[in-house]
N, C-alpha and C positions, 0 to 999 in steps of 0.2 A: 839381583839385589846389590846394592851399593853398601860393601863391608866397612866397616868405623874403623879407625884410627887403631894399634894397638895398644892404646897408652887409654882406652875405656876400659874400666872394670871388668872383671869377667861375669858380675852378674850383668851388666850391660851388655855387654859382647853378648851373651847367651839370652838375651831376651831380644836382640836386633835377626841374632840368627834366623827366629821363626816369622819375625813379620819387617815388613817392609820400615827404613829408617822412620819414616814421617808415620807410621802409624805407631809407630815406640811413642815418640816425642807425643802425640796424641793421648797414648796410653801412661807415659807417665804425668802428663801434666793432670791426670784425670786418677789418677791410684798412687804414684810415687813420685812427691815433686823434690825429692831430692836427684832421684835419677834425672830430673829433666836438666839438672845443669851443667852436668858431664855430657848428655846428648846436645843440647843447643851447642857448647861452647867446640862439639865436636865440628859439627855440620853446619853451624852460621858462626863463623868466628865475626862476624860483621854487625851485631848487633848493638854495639853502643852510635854505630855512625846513624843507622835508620828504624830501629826496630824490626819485626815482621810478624804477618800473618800466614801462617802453617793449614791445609786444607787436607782431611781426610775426610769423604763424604759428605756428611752434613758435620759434621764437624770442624771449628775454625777455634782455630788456638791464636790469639794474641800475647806477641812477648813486644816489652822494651826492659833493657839493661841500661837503667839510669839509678843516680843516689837518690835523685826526689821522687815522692811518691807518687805514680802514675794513676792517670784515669786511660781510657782509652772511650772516643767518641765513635759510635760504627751508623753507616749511615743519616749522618749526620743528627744523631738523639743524641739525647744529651748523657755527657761523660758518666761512666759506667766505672766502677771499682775495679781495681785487681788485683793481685794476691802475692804478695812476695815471696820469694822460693829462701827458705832459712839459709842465711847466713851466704848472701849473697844481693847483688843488685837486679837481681832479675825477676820482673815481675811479670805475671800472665793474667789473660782470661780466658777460659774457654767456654765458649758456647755454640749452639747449634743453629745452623742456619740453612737460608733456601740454596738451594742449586741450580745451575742455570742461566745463573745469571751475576753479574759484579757488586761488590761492594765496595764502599768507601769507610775508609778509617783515619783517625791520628788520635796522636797521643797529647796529652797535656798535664801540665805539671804546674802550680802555684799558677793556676790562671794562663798561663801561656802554653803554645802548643811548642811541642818539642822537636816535631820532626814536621817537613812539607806534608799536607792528603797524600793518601796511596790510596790505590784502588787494590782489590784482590779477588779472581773469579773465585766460584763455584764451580769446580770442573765437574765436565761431562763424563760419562761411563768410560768413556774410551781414551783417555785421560789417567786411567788407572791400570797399572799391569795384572790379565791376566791368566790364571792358570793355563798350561799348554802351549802358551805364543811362545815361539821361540824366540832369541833375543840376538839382535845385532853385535857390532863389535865396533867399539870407539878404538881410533890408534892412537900413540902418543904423540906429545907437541912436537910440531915442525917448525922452524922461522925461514922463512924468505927475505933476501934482501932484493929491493929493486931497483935498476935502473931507471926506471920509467918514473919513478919518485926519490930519485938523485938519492940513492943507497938506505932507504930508509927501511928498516926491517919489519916483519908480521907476522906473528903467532898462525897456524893453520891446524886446525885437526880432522881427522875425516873417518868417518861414523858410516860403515856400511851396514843395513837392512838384510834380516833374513831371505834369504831367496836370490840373494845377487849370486850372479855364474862369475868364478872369477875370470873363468876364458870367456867369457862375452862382455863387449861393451854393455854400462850400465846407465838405466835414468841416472841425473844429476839436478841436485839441486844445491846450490851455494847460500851460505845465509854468512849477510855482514855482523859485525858484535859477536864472531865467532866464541868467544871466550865467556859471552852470558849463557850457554847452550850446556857446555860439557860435562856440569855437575846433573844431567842427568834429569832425577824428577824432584831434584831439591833445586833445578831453576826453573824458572818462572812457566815457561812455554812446556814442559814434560816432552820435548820434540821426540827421544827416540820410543818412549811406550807409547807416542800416538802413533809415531812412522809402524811400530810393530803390529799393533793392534788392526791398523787399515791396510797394512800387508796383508795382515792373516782371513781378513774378511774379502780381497783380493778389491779395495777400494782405490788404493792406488799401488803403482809397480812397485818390485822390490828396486829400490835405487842405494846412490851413495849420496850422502851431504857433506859438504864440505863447507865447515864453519871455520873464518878467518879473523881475525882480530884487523881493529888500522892499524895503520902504520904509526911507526915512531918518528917523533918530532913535530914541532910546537902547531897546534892545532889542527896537524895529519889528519884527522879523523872527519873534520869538517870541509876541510879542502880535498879529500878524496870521495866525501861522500855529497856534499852539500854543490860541486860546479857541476852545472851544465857544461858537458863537453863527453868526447868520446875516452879521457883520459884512464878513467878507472876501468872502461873497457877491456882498454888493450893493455890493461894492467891483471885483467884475468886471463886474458886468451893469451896474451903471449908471456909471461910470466910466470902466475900460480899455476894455472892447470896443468901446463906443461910438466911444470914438478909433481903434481897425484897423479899423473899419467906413467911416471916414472916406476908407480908402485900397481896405481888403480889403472882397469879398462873403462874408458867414458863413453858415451854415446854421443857423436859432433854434432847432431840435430839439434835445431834450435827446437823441433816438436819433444824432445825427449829434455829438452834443457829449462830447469825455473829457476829464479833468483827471488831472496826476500829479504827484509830489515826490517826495524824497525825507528821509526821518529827518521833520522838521517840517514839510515839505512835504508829506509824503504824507499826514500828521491832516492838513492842510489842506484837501488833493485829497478825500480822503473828504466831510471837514466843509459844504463847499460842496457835493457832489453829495446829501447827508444831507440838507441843508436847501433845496436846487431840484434834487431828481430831472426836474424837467419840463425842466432846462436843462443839467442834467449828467449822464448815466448811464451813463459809462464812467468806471472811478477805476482809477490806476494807483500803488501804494503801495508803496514798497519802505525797508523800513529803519525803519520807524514808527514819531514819537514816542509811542505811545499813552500817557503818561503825564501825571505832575502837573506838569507843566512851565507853564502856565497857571494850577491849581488856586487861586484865591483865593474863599474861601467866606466872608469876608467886605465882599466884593464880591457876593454870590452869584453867583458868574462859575464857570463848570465846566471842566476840564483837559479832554484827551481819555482819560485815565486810564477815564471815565466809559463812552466806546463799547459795550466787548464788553457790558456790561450794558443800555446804550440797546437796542442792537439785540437783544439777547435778550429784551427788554416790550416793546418800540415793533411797530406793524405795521411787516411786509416792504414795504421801499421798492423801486421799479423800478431797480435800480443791479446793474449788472457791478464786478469787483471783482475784478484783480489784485492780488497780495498776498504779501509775501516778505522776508525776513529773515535774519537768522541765527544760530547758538546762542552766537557770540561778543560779540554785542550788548551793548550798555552795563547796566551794573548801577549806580546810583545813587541819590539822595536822591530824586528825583521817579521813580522805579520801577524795571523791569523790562522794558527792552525786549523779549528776548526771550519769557518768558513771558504776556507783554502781547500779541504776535503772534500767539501759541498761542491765547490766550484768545479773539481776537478771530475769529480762523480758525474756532473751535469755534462761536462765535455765531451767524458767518454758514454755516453748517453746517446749525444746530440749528434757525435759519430759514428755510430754504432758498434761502439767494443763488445766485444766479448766481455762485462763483468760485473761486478757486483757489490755494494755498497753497505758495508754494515757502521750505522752510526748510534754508539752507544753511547753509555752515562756517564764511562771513566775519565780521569783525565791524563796526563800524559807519562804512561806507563803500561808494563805488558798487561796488564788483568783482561781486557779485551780479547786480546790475540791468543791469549791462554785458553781464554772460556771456548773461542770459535776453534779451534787448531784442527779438531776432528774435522768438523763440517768445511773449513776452509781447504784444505790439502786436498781433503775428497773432490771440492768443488775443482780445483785447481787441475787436477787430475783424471777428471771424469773422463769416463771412455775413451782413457789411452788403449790404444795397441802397436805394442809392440813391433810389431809389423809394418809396421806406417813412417814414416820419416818426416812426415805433414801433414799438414790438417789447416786448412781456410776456419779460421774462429768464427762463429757470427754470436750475435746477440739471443742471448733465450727469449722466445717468444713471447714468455710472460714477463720479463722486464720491458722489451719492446711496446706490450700494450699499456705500461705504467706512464704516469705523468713524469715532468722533470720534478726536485727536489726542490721546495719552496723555503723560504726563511721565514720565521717568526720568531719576534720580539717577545721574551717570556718576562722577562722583569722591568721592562719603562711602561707606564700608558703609552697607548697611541698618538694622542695627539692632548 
């Protein structure tokens, strides 16, 4: 359980004790909505910049903290009332909804909308902690400075899973945006009660992750995540890892090693396992920049726009590959995300990867990648052993007999 601030009430403090943060915030917006503003302002101090939607089962709590009176639009119906917590700017709705599956929200105010769409899943069973599973252990923040990125420094934390031997090397998996992960199941993906949960069902190994922040300085985050090249590579193998290895035992196989991001993270997560399949051959992608967001050709520097085409000439590399998106995706100056998905999906198709395509309703944010986390990790991880140092990936059978990924035109006539 993830204990509150001590500067909450003590009847807050003793109502958090018994049940989970987000099921409080649940429970008071639904019996006590004065308590709910000492809990929001504990656990989302960020709520004037975007609002949010709060998920316990079927249950989905909407907050924005604005002066003007809010509606909130879910699924695109039309704006819905919400209720002001006394003597404060914060207002909620709560209501009950399907599971399963994402939805879309915003907020609006005098006719205007207040914040960009958000999407927010419905999480899955495994998604939620429970009784009996033992629980991992996050370390505290680390920075790295690098050379390899002319002294720029980078937040690290590293979250080991139940079951890791600390005298034996461990699976590894590295997730870029390290710093969106480590609150836990108050952010968006709930990474370690699903890591816990598919431990305990022995769906994937006990491992470590190690979630790292970019680097600092003026647009780090795009330029180490967004070029084509080996550079962020050998900014983990010879660099960071070597510092968790200092504490953690890893396992050097690339069969025991995955990387994942998301949006720029995920071109990242590919890009690195593209250029050391021997040290990375699980990619976990969701949301992916594949575009010109990098492209500078007179640098001859390549964007990740470049991929579905690489890997449609390039031999098939040893690399698994989750992969998932959605048709709301960003449309912009550097591309196409969603059709950039498609494209890439068809590549690794047409060359036989090893993987697997989920193209949802969201649009460019975690609700996707939150909803699949169970069923993605598992897939990602299917029938490791321990035992093995490699594994030749092939394509599942029954993707194999599937057609390619077609386009359709949903909002022009045809002709």
């Amino acid at each position: 359980m993830i204990k509150l601030a001590l500067l909450v009430p003590l009847t807050l403090a003793a109502m958090c004790a018994q049940t989970h943060p987000l099921q409080a915030i649940i429970e008071a917006a639904r019996a006590n909505p004065p308590a709910l503003k000492s809990l929001l302002a504990t656990n989302f101090p960020n709520l004037k910049n975007q609002g949010t939607a709060l998920v316990w089962g079927q249950d989905f709590l909407f907050v924005a903290d604005t002066a003007k009176q809010p509606a909130v639009s879910i699924d695109a119906q039309p704006p819905a009332a919400m209720t002001r917590v006394q003597d404060s700017d914060i207002w909620y709705r709560l209501v009950k909804m399907r599971t399963g599956v994402t939805h879309s929200y915003e907020f609006h105010a005098e006719g205007k909308t207040l914040f960009p769409r958000r999407d927010v899943a419905g999480y899955n069973p495994d998604a939620y902690p429970k009784p009996g599973v033992p629980k991992g252990t996050l370390s505290e923040k680390h920075t790295i400075s690098s050379k390899i990125y002319d002294g720029s420094t980078a937040d690290y934390w590293v979250y080991v899973s139940p079951g890791v031997d600390p005298a034996r090397p461990a699976p590894l998996m590295v997730w870029q945006d390290g710093q969106g992960l480590v609150n836990g199941d108050l952010s968006a993906l709930r990474l370690f009660t699903v890591t816990e949960n598919l431990v305990a069902q022995k769906l994937i190994p006990p491992m470590i992750h190690v979630m790292i922040s970019p680097g600092t300085g003026p647009r780090m985050r795009s330029i180490q995540y967004d070029t084509v090249s080996d550079r962020f590579g050998r900014y983990l193998l010879e660099e960071v890892l070597p510092e968790v290895e200092k504490t953690y035992k890893l396992r050097a196989d690339g069969y025991s090693r995955g990387i994942a991001g998301e949006s720029s993270g995920a071109i990242c997560a590919l890009n690195v396992a593209w250029h050391f399949p021997e040290k990375f051959s699980r990619v976990h992608s969701t949301i992916g920049s594949y575009t010109a967001l990098q492209w500078h050709p007179e640098e001859h520097l390549d964007g990740a726009n470049v991929y579905p085409f690489l890997i449609r000439k390039e031999p098939r590399k040893n690399i698994r590959i989750w992969q998932s998106d959605g048709v709301d995706d960003i449309e912009n100056q550097f591309g196409s995300w969603p059709l950039q998905a498609v494209e890439l999906a068809n590549s690794l198709k047409m060359q036989g990867y090893d993987f697997h395509f989920r193209f949802g309703e969201a649009a460019h944010n975690s609700a996707q990648a939150a909803l699949d986390l169970p069923e993605s990790l598992a897939w990602l991880w299917r029938e490791y052993d321990a035992a093995k140092t490699e594994q030749t990936y092939e394509m599942d059978p029954v993707e194999r007999d599937k057609p390619l990924y077609r386009i359709r035109i949903a909002n022009r006539d045809a002709w």
